[in-house]
N, C-alpha and C positions, 0 to 999 in steps of 0.2 A: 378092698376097703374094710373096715372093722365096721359094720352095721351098729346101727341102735344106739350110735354114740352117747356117754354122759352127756348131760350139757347143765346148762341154768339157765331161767326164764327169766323174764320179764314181764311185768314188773317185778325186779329185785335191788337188792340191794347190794354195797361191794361185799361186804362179811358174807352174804349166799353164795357170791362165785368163789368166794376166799378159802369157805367152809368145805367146797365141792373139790375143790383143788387140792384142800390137804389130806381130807380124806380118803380120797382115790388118788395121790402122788404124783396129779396134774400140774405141768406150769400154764395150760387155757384149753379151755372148753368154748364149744358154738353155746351159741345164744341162741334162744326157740322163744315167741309168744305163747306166754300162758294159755290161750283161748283156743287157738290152732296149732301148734306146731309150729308155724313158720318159721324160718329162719331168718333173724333181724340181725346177725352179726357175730363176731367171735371176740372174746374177752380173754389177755392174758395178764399173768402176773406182772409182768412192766407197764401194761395198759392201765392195771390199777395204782400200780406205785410211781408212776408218772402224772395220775391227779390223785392224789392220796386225801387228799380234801374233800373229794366228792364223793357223796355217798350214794348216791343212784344210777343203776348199773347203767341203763340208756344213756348217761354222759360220758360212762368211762369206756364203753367197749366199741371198738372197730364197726361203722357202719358198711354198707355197700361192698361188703368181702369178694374176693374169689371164689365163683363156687365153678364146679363139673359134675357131667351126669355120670350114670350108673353105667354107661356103654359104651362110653369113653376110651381109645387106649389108653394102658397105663402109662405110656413112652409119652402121654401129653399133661399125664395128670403129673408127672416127673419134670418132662419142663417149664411147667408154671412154680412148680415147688422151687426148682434148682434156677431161674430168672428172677425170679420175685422173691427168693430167700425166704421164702416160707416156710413155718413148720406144720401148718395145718390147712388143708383140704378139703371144704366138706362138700359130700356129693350132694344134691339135690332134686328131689324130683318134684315137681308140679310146683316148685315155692317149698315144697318142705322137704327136712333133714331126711335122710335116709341113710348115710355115715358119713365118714370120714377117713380123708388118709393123711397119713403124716411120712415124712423121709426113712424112719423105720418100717415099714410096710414094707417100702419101695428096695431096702435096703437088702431084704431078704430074697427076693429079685436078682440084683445085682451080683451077690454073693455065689449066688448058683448060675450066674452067667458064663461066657466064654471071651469079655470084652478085653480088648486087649489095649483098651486104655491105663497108664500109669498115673498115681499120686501125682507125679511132678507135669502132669499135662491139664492138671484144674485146678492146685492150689492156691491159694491167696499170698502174691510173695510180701506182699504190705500187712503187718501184722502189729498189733499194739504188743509191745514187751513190759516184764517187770523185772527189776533188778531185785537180788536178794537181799537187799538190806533197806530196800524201798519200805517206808512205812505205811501200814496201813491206809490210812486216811489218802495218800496216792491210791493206793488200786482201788478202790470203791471208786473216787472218783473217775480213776481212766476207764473202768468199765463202763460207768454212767454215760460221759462224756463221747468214750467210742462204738458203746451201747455192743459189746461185747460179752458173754459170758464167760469167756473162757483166758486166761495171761499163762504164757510162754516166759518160763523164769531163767532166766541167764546171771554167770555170775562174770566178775571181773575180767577174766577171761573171752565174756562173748559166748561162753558156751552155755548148753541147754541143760540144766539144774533138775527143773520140778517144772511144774504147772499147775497154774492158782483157780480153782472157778469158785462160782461166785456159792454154790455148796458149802465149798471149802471155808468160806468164812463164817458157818452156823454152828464150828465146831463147839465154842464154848456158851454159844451164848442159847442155848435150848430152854435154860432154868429163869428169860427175863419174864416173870409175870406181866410186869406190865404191855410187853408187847404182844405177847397171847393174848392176853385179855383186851387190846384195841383191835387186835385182827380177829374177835369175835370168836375165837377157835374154847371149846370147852375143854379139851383132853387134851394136856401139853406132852404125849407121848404119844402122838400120832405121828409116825415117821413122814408123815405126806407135810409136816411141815417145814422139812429141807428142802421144800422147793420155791416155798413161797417167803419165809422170814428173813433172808440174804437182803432181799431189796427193800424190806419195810427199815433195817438198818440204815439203806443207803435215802429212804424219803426223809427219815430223822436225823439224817447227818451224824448218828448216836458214835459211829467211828471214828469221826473226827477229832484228831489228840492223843491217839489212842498211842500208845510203844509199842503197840505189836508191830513185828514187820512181817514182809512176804515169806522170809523163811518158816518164819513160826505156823505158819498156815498151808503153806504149799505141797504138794505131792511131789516125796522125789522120786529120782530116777524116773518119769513119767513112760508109760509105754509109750511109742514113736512109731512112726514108719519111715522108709526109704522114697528117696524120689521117684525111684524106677517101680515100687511097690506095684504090681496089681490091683486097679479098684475093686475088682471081687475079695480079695483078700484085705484091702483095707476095709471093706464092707464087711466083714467077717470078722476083724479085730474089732469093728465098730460094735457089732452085736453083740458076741459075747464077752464085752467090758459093758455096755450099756454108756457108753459114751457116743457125744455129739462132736465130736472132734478129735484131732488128733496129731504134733506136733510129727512135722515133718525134717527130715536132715538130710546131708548126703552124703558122702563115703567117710568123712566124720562125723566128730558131734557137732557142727554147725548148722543152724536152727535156719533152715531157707525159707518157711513157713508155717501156716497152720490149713489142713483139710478139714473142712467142714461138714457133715451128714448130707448137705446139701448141693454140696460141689461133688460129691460121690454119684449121684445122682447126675449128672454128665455122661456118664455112662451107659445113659438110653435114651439120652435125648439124641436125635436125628440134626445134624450141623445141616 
């Protein structure tokens, strides 16, 4: 676990978890009471841009989380991550925080393992797609809608192009004062705000109409894996790209899926 986690208290407000997240390059942090420690919940960036209206933190963030202790195997704190698709973890002891794990911990685990699990034995073969000439105002939406970060870009063909995440759409828009200035953020050159401004676009619908399309945003040629791929070795490409995902094919470029940080994580859970 990574002890001593960031976190934000309570009583706060959304601009406090907004402010923690950009500055330290967070997409959620636990939630602690001011008074104790305790831990009252976890808050992420889509917990806020999903009530964008409310401004107190206790409305917006996740009560009654999963928590695990400190003595726990790892192979359990891995299958509540990789069942419940969670990205965060926090351990607990007596009621309060003590860390946190997230599927990157676990991942570096994995990667030094000997599993002889493949890519094509946990991936998601039901995948939202975008087409390259899909216009904006689609992919905000289908990410909203399939509550997905991540679009697999195919072109005419069927074949696998690029891949869109929802980063990928902050490329031009860093210079909108006015949306610094509602997400409370002082310093519009905090890189920790790539993680949080994607979705204040998609609360404001501000993309809607827009001519961009998926090619103008997306990443080609995407790094991919094989079906037959090793999960330590997917776990590996995972890390040193700093990616949550990862477009899957099979002896050509036909797009069979997408693997997830968290489907990698299958790899120590016990069937």
């Amino acid at each position: 676990m990574t002890p001593a986690p960031i976190v934000v208290e309570v009583p706060g407000t959304r601009n406090d978890a907004i402010n923690i997240m950009v500055r330290n390059k967070l997409t959620g942090v636990p939630v602690v009471r001011a008074s104790d420690g305790k831990l009252m919940g976890i808050v992420s960036r889509r917990d806020i841009f999903r009530k964008f209206d409310e401004d107190q933190l206790s409305m917006i963030m996740k009560k009654g989380c999963v928590t695990i202790a400190s003595d726990v195997p790892i192979e359990e704190a891995a299958r509540i991550l990789a069942v419940n698709r969670f990205h965060r973890l926090p351990v607990v002891e007596d009621g309060k925080l003590v860390g946190i794990i997230t599927p990157t911990d676990l991942l570096k685990v994995i990667a030094k393992s000997s599993s002889k699990m493949i890519a094509g034995d946990v991936i998601s073969t039901t995948c939202v797609t975008a087409y390259e000439e899909d216009p904006l105002s689609y992919i905000v939406a289908a990410m909203r809608i399939s509550d997905v970060s991540a679009l697999p870009v195919l072109n005419k063909a069927g074949n696998l192009t690029g891949i869109l995440t929802d980063r990928d759409l902050f490329n031009d828009q860093i210079s909108d004062e006015e949306a610094i200035k509602k997400l409370g953020v002082n310093d519009p050159k905090l890189a920790g705000l790539r993680n949080v401004l994607p979705l204040f676009y998609t609360a404001l619908g501000k993309h809607e109409g827009s001519d961009r399309l998926a090619r103008d945003y997306m990443i080609k040629n995407p790094i991919t894996t094989f079906r037959k791929t090793p999960l330590p070795e997917v776990a590996r490409i995972m890390i040193e790209n700093d990616f949550g995902q990862l477009p899957v094919h099979g002896t050509g470029n036909e797009l069979l899926g997408m693997i997830y940080d968290v489907d990698v994580l299958r790899a120590m859970v016990k069937e």
